[in-house]
N, CA, C and O atoms as a CHARMM CRD file, in Angstrom:
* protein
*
  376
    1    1 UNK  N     99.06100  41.24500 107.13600 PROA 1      0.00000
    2    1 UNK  CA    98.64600  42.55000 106.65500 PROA 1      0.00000
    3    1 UNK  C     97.75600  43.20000 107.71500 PROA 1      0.00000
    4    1 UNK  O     97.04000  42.60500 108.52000 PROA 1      0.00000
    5    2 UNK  N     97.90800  44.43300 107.59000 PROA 2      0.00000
    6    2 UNK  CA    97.30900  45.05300 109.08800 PROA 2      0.00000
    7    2 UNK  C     96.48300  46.07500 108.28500 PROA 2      0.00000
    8    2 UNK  O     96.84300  46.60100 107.23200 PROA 2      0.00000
    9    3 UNK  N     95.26500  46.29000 108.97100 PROA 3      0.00000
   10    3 UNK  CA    94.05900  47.20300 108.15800 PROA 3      0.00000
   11    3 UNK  C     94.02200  48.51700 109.53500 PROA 3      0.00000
   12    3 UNK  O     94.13400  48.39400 110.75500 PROA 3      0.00000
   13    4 UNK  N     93.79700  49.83500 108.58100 PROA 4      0.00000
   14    4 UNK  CA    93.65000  50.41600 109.68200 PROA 4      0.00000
   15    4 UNK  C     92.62100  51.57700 108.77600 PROA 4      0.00000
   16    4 UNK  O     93.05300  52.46000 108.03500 PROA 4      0.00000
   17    5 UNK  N     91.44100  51.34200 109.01900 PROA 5      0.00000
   18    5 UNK  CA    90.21000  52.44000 109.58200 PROA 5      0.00000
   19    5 UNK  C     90.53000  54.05100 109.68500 PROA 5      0.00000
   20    5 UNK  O     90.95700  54.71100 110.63200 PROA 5      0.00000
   21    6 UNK  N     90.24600  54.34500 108.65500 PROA 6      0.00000
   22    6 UNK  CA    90.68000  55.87800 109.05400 PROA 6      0.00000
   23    6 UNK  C     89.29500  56.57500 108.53000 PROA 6      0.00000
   24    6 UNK  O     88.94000  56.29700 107.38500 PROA 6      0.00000
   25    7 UNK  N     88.47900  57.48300 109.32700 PROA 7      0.00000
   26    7 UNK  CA    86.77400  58.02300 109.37500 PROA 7      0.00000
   27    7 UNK  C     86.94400  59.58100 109.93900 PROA 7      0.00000
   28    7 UNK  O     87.61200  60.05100 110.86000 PROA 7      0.00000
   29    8 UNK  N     86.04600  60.16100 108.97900 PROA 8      0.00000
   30    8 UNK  CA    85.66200  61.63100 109.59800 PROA 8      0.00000
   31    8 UNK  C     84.34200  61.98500 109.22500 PROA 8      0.00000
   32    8 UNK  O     84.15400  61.60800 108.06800 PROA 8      0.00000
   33    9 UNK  N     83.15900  62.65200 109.79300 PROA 9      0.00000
   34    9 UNK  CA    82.05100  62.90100 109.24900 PROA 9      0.00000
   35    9 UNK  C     81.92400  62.49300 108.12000 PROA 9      0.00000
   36    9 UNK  O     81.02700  61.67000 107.93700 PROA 9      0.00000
   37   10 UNK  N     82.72500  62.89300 107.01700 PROA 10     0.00000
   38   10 UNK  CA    82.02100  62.35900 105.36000 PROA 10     0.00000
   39   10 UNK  C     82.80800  61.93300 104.97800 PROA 10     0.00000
   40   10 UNK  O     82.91900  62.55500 103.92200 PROA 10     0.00000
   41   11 UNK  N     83.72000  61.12100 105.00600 PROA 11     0.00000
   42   11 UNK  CA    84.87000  60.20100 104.43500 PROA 11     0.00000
   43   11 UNK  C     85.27200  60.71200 103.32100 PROA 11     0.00000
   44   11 UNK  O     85.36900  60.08500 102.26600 PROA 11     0.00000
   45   12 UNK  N     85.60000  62.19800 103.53000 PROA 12     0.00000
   46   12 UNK  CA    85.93000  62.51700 102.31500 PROA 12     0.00000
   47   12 UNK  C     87.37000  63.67500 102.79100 PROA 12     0.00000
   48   12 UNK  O     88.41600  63.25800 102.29400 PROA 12     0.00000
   49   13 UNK  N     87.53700  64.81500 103.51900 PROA 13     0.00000
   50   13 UNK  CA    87.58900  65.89900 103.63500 PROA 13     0.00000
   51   13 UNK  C     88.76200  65.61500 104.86800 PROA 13     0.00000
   52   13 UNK  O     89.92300  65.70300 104.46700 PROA 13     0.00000
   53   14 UNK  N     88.65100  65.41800 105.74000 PROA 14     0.00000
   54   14 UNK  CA    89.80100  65.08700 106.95400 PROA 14     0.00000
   55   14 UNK  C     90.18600  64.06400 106.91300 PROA 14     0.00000
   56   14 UNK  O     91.29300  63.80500 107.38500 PROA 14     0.00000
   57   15 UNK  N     89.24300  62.92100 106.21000 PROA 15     0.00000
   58   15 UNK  CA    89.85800  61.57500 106.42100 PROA 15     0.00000
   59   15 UNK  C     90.87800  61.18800 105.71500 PROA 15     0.00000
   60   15 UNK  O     91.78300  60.37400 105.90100 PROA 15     0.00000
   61   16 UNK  N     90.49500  62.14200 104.58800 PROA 16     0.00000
   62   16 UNK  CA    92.05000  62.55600 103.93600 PROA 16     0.00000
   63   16 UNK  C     93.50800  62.79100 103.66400 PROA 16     0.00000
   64   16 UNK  O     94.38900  62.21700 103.02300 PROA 16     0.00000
   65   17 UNK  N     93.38800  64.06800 104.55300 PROA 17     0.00000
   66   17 UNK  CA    94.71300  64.19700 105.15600 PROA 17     0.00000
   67   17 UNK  C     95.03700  63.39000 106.04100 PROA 17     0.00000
   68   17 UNK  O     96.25900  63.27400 106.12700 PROA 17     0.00000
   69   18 UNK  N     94.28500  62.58800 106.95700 PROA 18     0.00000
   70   18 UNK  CA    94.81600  61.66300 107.94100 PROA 18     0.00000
   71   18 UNK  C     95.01000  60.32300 107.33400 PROA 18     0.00000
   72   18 UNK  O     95.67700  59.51700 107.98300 PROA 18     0.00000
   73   19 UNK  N     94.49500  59.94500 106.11200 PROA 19     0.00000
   74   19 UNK  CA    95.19800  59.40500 105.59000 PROA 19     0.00000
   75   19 UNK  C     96.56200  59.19400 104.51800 PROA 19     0.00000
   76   19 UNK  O     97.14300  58.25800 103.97100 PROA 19     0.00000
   77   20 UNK  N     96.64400  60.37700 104.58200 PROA 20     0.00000
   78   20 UNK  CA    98.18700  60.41800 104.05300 PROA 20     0.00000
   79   20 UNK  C     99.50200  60.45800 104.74000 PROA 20     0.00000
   80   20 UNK  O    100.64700  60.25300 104.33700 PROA 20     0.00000
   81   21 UNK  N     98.82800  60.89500 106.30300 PROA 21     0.00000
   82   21 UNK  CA    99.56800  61.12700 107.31000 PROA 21     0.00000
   83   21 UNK  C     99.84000  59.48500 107.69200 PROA 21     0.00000
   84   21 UNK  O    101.04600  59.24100 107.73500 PROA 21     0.00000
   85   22 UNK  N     99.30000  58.75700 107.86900 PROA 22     0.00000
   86   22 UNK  CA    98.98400  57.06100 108.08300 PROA 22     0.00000
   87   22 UNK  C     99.56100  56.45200 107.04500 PROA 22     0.00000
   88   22 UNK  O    100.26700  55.51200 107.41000 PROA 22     0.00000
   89   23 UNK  N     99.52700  56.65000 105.73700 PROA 23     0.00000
   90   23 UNK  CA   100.16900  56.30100 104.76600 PROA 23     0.00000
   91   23 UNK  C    101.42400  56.57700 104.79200 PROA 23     0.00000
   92   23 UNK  O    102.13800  55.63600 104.44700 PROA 23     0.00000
   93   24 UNK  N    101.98200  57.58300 105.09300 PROA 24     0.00000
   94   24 UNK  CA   103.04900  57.83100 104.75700 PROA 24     0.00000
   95   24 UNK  C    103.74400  57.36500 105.84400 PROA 24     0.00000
   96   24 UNK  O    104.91200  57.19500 105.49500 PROA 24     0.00000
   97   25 UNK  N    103.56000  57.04600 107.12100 PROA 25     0.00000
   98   25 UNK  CA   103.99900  56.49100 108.45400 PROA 25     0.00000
   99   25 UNK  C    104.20700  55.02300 108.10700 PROA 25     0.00000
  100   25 UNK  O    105.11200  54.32800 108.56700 PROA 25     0.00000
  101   26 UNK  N    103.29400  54.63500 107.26800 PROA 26     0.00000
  102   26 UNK  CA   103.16700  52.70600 107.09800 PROA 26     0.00000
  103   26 UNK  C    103.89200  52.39600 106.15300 PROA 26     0.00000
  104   26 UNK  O    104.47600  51.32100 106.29000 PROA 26     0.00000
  105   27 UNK  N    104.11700  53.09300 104.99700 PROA 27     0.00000
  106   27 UNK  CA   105.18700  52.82600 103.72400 PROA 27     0.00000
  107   27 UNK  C    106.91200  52.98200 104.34000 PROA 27     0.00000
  108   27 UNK  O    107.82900  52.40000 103.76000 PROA 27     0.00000
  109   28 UNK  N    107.15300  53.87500 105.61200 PROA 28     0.00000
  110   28 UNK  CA   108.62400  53.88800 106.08400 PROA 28     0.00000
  111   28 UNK  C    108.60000  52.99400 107.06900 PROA 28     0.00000
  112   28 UNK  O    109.72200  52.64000 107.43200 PROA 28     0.00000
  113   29 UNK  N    107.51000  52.40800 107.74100 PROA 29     0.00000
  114   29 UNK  CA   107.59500  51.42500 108.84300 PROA 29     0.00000
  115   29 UNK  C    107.79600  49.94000 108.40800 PROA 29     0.00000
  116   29 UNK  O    108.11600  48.98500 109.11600 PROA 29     0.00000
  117   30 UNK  N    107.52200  49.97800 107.03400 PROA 30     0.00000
  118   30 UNK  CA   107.69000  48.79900 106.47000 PROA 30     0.00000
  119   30 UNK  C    106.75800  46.90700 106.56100 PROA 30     0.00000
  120   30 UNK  O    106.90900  45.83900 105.96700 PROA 30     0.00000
  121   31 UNK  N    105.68500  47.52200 107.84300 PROA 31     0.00000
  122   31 UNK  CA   104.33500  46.96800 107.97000 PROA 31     0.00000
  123   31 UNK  C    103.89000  46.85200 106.68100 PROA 31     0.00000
  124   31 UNK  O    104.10500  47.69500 105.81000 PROA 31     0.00000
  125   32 UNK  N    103.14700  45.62000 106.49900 PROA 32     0.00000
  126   32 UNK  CA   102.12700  45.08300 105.43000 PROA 32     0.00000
  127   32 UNK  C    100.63500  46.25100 105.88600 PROA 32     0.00000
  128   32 UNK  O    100.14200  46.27000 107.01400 PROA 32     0.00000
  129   33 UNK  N    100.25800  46.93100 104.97200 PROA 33     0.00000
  130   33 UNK  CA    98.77600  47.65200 105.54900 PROA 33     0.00000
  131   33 UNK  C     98.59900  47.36000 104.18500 PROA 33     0.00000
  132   33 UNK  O     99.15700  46.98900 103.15200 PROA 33     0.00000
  133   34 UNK  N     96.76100  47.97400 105.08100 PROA 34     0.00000
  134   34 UNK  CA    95.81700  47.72500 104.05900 PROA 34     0.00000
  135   34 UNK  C     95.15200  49.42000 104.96500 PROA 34     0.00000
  136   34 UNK  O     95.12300  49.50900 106.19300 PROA 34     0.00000
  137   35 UNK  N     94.75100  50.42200 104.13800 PROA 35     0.00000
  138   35 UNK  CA    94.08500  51.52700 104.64300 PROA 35     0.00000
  139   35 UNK  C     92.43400  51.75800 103.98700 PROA 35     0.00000
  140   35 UNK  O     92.20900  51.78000 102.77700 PROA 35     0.00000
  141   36 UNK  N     91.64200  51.87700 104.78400 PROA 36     0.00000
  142   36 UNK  CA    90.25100  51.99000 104.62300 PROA 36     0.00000
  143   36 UNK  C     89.90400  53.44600 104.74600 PROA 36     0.00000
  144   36 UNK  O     90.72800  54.01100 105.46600 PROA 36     0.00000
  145   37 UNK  N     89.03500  54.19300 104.32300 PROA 37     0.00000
  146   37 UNK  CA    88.83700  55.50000 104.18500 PROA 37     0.00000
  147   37 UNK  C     87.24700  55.61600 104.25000 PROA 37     0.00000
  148   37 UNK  O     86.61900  55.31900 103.23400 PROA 37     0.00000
  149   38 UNK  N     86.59200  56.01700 105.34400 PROA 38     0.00000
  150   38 UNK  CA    85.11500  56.48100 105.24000 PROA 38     0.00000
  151   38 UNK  C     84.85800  56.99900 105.91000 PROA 38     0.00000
  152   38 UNK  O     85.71100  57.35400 106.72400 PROA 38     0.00000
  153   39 UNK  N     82.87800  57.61000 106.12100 PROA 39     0.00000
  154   39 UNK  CA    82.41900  58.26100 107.06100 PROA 39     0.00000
  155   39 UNK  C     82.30400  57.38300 108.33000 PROA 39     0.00000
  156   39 UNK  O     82.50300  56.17200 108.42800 PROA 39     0.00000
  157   40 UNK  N     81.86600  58.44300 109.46000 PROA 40     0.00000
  158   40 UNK  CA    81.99500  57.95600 110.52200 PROA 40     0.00000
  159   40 UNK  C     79.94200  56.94100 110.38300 PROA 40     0.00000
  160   40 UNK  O     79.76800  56.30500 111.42300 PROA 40     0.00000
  161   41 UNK  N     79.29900  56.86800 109.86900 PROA 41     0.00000
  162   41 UNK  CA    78.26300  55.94700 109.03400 PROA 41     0.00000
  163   41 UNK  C     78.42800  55.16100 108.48200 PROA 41     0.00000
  164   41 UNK  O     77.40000  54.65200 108.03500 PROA 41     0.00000
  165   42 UNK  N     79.89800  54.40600 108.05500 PROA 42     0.00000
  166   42 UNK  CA    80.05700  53.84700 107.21500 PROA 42     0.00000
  167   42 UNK  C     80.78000  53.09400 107.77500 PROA 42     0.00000
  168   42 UNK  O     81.12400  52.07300 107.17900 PROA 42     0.00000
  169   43 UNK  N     81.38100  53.42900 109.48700 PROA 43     0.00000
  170   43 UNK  CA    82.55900  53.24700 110.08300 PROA 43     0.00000
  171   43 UNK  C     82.04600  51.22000 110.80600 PROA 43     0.00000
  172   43 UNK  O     82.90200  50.39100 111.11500 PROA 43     0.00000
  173   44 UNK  N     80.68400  51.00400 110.86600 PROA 44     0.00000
  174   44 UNK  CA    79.99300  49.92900 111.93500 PROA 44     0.00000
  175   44 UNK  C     80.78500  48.96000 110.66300 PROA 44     0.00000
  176   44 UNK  O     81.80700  48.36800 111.01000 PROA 44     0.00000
  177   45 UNK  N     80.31900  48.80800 109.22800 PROA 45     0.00000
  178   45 UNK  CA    81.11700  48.31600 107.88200 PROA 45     0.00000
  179   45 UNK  C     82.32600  47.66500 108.16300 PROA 45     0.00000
  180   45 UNK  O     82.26700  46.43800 108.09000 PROA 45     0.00000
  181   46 UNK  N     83.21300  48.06900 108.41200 PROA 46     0.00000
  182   46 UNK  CA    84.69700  48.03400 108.50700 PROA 46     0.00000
  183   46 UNK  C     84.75800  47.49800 109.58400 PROA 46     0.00000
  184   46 UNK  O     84.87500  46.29000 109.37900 PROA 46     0.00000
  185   47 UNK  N     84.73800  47.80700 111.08500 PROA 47     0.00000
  186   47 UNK  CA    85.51200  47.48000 112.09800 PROA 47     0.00000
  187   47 UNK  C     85.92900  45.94900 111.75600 PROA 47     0.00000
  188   47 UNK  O     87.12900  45.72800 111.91700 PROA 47     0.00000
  189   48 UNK  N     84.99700  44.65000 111.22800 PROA 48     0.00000
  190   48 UNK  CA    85.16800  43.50300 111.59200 PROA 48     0.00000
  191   48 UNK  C     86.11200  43.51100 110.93200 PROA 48     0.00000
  192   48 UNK  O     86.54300  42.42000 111.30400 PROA 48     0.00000
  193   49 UNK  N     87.05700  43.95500 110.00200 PROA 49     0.00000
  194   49 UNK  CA    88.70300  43.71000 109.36200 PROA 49     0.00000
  195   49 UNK  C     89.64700  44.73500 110.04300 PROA 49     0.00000
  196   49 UNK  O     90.83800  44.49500 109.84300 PROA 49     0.00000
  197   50 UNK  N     89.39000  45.77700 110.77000 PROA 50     0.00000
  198   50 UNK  CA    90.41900  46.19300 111.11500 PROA 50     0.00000
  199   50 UNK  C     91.18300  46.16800 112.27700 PROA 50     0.00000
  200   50 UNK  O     90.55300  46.00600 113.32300 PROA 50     0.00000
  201   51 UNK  N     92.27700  46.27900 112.33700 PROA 51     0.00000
  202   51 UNK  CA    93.14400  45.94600 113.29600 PROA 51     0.00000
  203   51 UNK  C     93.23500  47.88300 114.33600 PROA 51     0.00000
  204   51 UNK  O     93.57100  47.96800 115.51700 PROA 51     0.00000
  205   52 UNK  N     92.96600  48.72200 113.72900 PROA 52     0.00000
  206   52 UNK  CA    93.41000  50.46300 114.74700 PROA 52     0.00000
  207   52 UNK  C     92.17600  50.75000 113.86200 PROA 52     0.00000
  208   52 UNK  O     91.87800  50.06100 112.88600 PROA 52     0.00000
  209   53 UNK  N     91.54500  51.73600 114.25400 PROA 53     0.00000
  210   53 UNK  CA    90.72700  52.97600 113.74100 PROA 53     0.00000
  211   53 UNK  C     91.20300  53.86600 114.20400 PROA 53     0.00000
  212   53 UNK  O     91.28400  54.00500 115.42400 PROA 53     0.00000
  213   54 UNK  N     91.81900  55.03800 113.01700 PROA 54     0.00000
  214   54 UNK  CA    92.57600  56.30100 113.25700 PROA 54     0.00000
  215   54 UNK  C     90.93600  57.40800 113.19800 PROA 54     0.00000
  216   54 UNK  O     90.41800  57.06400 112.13700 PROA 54     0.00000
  217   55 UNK  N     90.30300  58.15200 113.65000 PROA 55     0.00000
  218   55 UNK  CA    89.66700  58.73100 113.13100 PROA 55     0.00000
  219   55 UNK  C     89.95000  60.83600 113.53400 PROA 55     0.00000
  220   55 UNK  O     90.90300  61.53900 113.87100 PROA 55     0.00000
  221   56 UNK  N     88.84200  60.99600 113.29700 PROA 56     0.00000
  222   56 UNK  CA    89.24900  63.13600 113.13400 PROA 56     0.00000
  223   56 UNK  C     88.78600  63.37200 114.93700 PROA 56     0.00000
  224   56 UNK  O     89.42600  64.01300 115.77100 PROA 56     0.00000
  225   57 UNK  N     87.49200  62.62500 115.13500 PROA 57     0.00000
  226   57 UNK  CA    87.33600  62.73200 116.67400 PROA 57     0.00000
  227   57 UNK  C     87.15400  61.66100 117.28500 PROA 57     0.00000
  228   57 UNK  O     87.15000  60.52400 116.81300 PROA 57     0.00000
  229   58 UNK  N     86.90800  62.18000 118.96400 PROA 58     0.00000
  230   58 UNK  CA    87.00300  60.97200 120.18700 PROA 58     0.00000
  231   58 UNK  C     85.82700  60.44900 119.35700 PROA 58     0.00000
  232   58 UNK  O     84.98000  61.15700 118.81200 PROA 58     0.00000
  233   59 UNK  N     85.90100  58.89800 119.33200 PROA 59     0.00000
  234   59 UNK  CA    84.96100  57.58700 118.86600 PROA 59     0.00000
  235   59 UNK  C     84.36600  57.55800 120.59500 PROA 59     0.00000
  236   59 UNK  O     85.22000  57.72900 121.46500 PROA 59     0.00000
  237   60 UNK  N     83.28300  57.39500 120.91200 PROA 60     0.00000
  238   60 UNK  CA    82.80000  57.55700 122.25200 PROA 60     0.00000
  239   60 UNK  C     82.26200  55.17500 122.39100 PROA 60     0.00000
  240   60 UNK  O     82.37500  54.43700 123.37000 PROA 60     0.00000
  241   61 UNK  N     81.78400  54.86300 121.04300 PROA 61     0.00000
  242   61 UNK  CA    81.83800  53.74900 120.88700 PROA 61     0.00000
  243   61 UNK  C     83.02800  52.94700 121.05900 PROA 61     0.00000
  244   61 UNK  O     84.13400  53.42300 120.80100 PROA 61     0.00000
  245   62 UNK  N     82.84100  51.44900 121.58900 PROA 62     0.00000
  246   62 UNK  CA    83.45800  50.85500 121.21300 PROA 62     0.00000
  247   62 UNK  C     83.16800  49.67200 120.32900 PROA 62     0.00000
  248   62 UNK  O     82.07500  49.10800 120.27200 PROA 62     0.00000
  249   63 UNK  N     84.50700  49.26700 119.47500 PROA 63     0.00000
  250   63 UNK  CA    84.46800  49.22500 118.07300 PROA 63     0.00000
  251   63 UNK  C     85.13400  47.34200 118.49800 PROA 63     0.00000
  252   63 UNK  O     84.87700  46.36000 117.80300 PROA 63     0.00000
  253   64 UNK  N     85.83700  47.33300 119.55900 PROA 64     0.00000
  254   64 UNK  CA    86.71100  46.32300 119.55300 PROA 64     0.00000
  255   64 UNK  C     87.89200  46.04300 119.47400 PROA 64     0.00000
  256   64 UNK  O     88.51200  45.05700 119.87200 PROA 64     0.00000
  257   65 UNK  N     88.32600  47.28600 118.73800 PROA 65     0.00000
  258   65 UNK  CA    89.88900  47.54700 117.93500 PROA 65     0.00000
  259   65 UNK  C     90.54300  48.79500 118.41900 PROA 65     0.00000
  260   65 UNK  O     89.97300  49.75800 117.90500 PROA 65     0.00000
  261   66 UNK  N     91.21800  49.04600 118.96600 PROA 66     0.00000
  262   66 UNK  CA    92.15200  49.74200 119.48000 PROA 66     0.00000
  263   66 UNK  C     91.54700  51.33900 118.32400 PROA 66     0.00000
  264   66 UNK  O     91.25400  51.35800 117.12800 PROA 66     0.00000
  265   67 UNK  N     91.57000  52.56200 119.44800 PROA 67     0.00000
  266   67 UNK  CA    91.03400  53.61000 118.21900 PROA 67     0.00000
  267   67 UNK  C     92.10300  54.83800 118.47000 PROA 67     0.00000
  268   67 UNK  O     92.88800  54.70300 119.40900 PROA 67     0.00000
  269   68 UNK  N     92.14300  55.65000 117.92200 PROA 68     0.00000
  270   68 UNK  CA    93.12300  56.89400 118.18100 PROA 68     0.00000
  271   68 UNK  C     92.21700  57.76400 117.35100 PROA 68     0.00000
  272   68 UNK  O     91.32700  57.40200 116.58300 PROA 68     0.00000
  273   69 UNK  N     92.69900  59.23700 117.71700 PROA 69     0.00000
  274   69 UNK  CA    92.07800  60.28500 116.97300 PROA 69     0.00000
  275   69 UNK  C     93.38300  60.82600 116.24600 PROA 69     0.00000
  276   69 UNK  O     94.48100  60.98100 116.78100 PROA 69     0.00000
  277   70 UNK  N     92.99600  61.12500 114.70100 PROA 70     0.00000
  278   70 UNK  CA    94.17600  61.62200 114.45600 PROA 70     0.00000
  279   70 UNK  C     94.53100  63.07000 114.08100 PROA 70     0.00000
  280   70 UNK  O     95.31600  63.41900 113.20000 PROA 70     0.00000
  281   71 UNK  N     93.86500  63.79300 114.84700 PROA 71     0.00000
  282   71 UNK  CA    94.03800  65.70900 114.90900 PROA 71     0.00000
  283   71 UNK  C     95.50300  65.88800 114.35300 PROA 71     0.00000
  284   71 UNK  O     95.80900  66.58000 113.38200 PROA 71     0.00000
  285   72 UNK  N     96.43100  65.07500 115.21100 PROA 72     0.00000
  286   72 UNK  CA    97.94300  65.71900 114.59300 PROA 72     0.00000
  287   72 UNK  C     98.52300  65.65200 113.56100 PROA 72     0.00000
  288   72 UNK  O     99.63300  66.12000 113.31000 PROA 72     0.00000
  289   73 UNK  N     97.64100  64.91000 112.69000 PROA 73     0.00000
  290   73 UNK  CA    98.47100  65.05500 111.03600 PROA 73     0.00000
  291   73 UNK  C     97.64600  66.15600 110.69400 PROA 73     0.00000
  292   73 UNK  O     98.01200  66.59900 109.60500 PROA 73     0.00000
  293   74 UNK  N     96.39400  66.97400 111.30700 PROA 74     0.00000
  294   74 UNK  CA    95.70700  67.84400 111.01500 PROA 74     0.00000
  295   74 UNK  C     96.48100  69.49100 111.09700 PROA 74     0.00000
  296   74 UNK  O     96.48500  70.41900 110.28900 PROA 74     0.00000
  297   75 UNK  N     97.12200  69.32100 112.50900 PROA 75     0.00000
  298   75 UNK  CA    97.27000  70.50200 113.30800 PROA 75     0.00000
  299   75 UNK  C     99.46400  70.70200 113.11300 PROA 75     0.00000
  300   75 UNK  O    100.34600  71.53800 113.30600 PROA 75     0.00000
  301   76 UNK  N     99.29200  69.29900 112.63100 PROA 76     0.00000
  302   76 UNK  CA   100.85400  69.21100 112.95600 PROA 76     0.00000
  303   76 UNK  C    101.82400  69.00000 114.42900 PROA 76     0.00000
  304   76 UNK  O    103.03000  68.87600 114.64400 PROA 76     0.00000
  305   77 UNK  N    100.74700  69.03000 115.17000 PROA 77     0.00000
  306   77 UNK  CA   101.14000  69.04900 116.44600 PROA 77     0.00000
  307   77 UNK  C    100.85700  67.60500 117.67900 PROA 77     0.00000
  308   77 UNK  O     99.84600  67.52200 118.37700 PROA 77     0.00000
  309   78 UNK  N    101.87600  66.71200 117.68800 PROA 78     0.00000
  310   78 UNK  CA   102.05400  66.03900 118.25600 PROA 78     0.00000
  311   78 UNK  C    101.91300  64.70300 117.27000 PROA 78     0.00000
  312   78 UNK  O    101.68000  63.61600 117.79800 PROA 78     0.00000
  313   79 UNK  N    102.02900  64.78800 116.12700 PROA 79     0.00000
  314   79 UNK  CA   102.38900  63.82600 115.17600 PROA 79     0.00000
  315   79 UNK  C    103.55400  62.36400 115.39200 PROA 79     0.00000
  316   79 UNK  O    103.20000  61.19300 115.25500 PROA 79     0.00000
  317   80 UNK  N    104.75200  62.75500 115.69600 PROA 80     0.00000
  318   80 UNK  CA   105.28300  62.01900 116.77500 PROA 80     0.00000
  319   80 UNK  C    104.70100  61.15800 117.38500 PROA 80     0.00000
  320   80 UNK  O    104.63100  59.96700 117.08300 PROA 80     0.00000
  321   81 UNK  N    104.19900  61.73800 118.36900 PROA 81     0.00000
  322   81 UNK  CA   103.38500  60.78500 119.58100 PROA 81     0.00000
  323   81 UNK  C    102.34500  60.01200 118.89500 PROA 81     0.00000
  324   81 UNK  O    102.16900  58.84100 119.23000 PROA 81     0.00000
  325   82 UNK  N    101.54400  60.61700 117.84700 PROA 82     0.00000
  326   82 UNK  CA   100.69900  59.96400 117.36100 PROA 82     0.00000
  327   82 UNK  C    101.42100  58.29700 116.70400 PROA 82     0.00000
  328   82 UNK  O    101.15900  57.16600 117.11400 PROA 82     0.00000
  329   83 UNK  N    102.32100  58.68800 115.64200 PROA 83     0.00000
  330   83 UNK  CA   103.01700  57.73600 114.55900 PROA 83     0.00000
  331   83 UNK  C    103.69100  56.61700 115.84400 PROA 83     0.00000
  332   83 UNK  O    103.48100  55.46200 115.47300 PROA 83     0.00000
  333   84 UNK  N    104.28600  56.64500 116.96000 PROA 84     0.00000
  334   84 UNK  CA   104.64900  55.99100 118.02800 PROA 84     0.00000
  335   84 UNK  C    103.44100  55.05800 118.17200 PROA 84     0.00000
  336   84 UNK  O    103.50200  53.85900 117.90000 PROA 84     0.00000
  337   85 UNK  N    102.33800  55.67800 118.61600 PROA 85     0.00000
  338   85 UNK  CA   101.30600  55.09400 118.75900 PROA 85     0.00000
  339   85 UNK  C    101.01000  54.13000 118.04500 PROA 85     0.00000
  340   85 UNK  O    101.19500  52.96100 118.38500 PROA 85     0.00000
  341   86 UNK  N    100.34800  54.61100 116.60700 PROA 86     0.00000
  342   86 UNK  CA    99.95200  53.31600 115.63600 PROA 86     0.00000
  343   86 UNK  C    101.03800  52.29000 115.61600 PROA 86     0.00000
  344   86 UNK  O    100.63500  51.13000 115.70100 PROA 86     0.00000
  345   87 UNK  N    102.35600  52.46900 115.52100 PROA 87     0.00000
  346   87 UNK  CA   103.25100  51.60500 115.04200 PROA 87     0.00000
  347   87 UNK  C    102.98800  50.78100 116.37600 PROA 87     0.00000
  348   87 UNK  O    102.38400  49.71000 116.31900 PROA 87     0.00000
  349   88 UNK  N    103.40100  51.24400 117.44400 PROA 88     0.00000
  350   88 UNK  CA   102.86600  49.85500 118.66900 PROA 88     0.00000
  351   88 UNK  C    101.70600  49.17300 117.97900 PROA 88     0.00000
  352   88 UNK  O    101.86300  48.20100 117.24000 PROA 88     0.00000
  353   89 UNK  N    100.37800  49.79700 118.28500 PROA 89     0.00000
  354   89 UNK  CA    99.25900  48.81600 117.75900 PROA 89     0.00000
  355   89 UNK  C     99.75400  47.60400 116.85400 PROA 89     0.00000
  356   89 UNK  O     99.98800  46.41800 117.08800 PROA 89     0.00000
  357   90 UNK  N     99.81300  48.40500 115.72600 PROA 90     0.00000
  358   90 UNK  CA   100.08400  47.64200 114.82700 PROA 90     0.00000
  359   90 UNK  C    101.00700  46.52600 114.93700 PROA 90     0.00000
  360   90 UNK  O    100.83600  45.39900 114.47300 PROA 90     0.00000
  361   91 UNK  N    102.33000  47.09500 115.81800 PROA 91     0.00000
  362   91 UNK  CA   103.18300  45.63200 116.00100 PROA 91     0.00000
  363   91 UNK  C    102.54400  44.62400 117.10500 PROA 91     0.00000
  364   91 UNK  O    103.42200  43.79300 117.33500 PROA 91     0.00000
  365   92 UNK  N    101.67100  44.41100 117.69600 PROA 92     0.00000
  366   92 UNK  CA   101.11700  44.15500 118.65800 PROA 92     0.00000
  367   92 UNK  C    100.62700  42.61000 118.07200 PROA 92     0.00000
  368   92 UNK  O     99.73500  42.72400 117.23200 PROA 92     0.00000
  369   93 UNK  N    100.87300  41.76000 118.24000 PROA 93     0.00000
  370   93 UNK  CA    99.28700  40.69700 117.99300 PROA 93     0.00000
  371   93 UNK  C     98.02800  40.77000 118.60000 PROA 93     0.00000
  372   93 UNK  O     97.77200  41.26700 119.69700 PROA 93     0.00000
  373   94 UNK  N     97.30400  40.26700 117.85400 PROA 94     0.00000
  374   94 UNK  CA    95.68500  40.46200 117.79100 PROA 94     0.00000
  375   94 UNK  C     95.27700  39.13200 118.04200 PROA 94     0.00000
  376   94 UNK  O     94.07900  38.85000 118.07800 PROA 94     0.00000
């Protein structure tokens, strides 16, 4: 099962939509996930289970775990490239 971190200022409002965008990428990819949803305060919590952190902006930290920003389920634009992305990670061993 693969966990993936998804954070925006208040874990409420962008992290949202980027998680549906992530969701809906992981239910047709057919990967075991597990999706986490919080603020970027809440984000130090989580890293030790997750395998990607998707978040709304550049993470300037490092976390340990492979990170992406996920603007394009926001903007619609470059979504593609994004969903390419996680699915590598994710098929990747750790």
């Amino acid at each position: 099962m693969k966990t993936v971190v998804i954070a925006c200022g208040s874990g409420v409002a962008t992290s949202t939509i980027i998680y549906g965008g992530v969701e809906s990428l992981l239910k047709k990819s057919g990967i075991p996930y597990n999706l986490v949803q919080c603020s970027f305060t809440e984000l130090q919590s989580y890293v030790g289970q997750a395998d990607l952190i998707v978040s709304s902006m550049n993470l300037t930290q490092d976390y340990g775990v492979p990170k992406l920003v996920g603007l394009p389920y926001l903007t619609g634009m470059g979504v593609d490239q994004l969903n390419e992305k996680i699915i590598k990670i994710l098929k990747e061993e750790r």
